[in-house]
N, C-alpha and C positions, 0 to 999 in steps of 0.2 A: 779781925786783925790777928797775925800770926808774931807769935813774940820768939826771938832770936835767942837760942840757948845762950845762959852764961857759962856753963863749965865747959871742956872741952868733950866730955867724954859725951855731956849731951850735947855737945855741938858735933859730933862724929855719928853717936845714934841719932841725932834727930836729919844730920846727913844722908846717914845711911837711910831713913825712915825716906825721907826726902825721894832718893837715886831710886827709893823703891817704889814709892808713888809714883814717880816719874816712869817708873819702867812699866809700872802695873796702868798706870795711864798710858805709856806709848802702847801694850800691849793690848789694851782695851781699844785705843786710836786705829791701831792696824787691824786686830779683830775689824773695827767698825767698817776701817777702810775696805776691809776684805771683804764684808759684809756687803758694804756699798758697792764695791764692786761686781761681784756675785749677782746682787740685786741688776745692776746695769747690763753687768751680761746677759743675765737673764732677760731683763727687758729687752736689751739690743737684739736679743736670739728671737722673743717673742714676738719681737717688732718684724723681723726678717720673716718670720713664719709667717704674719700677717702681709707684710708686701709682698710676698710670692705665692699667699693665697689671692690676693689682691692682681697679682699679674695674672695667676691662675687663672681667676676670674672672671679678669678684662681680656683675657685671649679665649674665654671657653665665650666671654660673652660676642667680642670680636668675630669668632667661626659662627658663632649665632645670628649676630649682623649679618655677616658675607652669607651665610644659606639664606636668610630672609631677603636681604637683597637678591640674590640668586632668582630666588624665588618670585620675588616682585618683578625681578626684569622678566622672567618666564610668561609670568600671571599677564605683564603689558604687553610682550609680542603677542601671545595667544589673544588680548584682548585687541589687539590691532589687527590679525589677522579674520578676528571674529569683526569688526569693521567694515573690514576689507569685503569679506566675505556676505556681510550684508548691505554694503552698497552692490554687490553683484548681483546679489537677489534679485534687489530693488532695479538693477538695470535690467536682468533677466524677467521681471515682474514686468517692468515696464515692457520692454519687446514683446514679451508673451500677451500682457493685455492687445500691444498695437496689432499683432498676428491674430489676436481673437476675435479685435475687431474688423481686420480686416476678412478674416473669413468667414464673419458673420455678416460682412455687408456682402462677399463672394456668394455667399448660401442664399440670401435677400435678391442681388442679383439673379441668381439661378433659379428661385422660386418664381421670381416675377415672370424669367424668363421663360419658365416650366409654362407658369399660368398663362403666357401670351401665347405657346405654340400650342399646350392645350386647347384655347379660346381659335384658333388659327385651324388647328387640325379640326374641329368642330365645326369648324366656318366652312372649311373643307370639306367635308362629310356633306354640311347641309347641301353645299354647291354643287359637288358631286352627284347626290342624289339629284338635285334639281337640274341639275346639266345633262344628266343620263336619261332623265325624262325628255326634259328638251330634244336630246340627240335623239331618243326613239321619233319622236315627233319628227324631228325632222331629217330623220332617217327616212320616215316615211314620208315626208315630204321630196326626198329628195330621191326617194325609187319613182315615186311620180314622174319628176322633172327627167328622170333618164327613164323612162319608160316612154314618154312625149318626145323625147332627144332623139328618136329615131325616126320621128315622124318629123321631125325639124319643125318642133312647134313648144320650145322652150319660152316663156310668158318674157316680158319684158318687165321692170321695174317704171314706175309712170315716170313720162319726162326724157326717157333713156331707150327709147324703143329704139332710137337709131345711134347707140351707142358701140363701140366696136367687140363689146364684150358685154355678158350677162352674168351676172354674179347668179350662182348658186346657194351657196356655205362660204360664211365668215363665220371661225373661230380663234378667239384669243386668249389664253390662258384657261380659264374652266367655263367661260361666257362663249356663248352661241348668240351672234349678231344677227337680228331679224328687218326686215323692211321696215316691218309693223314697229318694232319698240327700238330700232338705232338706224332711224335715216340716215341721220346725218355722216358716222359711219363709214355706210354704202355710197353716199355723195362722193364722200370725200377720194372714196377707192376707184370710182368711176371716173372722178377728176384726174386722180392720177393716171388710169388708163390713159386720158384722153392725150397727155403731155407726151412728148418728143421721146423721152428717153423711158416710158412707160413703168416708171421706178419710184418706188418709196421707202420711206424709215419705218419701221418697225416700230413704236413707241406707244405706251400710255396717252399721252397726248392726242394720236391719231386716233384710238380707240374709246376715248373718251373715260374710261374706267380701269381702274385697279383692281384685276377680276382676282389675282393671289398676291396681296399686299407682302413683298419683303421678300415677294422670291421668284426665278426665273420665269420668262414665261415664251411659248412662242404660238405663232398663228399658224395658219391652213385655210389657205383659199381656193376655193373649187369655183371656178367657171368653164364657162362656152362661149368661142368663137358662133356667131350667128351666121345661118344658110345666106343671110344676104350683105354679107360684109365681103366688100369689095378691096381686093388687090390682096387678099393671103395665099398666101405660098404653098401655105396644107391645103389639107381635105376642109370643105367645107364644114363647119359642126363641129370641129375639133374640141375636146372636151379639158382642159387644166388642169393641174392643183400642183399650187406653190407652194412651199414653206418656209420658214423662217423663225430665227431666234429672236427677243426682243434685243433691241440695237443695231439690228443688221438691215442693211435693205434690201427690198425685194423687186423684182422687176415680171410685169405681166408680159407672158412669152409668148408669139406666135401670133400676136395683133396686129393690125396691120394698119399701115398708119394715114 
């Protein structure tokens, strides 16, 4: 409790005591207030430093963002392209396999094919030699048959002695046709002499045998008109030889009908 001077002079000094508290308190109040101010400033300032290190921050981290996204859209095209790139592979892999295999069933083909004309040209060979023997044979068989041809005394085949023609030589592709081992053959060529238009087909069929299985082949047939064959145009004796491709027909000439 504050007691109220009774005299004036202490009511003037304890006045003035008063005005002065009062002052030395407003003075202390503004100090503070200055104080407090100062302090806010300070803070407000500090605080601004920290938002604008804060913005700093969120824009240095923002350009950090946008390169790493940058970076990540790069990383995804590249990785789409590396995709892309290995489904072509994978397509290119695929074609490449179907072209490997198919020119390994090509190679397979060709081998097989190798080994069939090898087995073929061998077959060849053996026929060859055995044809060439034949042909000696009847090579000299057939110096014979024209060495007798001028005596008019060419043999007949049995059956056919009065036929209008005498076979000599039948050959069809690398086989040499004999009496002895392809009557029927000789029948059949005698048969055709005998008809109207004195003409046949060339064929496997007619020859009974596939003497070069798979490839071309053609005949050669050497006869003679006989001394006693009645109403030819030639010389008696006239001696043949027709040719011909397999498929074609062939017609005995100079026979007389």
């Amino acid at each position: 409790m504050v007691y109220f001077p009774e005299k004036l002079s202490d009511v003037i000094a304890w006045t003035d005591a008063f005005v002065d508290r009062i002052a030395l308190l407003t003075t202390q109040a503004e100090k503070d207030h200055a104080e407090k101010e100062r302090k806010l400033h300070d803070a407000l300032k500090q605080r601004e430093q920290e938002n604008k290190e804060l913005k700093d921050e969120r824009k240095h981290h923002e350009q950090d963002t946008k390169k790493l996204q940058e970076k990540l859209n790069t990383a995804n095209k590249d990785l789409e392209t590396l995709r892309n790139l290995l489904i072509e592979s994978k397509t290119c892999n695929t074609e490449m396999e179907k072209k490997i295999v198919g020119l390994e069933k090509k190679i397979a083909e060709q081998n097989e094919q190798f080994n069939k004309s090898q087995n073929e040209l061998d077959l060849a060979r053996r026929l060859a030699a055995r044809t060439q023997k034949t042909n000696d044979e009847t090579a000299a068989d057939l110096l014979r048959h024209l060495q007798t041809y001028d005596k008019g005394a060419i043999p007949a085949h049995p059956g056919y002695e009065n036929s209008s023609i005498r076979i000599i030589s039948v050959v069809y592709g690398l086989k040499e046709y004999t009496w002895a081992c392809d009557k029927q053959v000789l029948v059949n060529l005698y048969n055709a002499a005998a008809l109207k238009d004195k003409s046949f087909h060339v064929t496997t069929e007619l020859f009974g045998v596939n003497a070069s299985q798979g490839k071309g082949k053609s005949c050669a047939i050497t006869y003679a008109i006989p001394y006693q064959a009645k109403g030819s145009k030639k010389e008696s004796g006239l001696l043949e030889t027709i040719f011909g491709v397999e498929g074609s027909t062939l017609k005995f000439k100079h026979v007389p009908t």
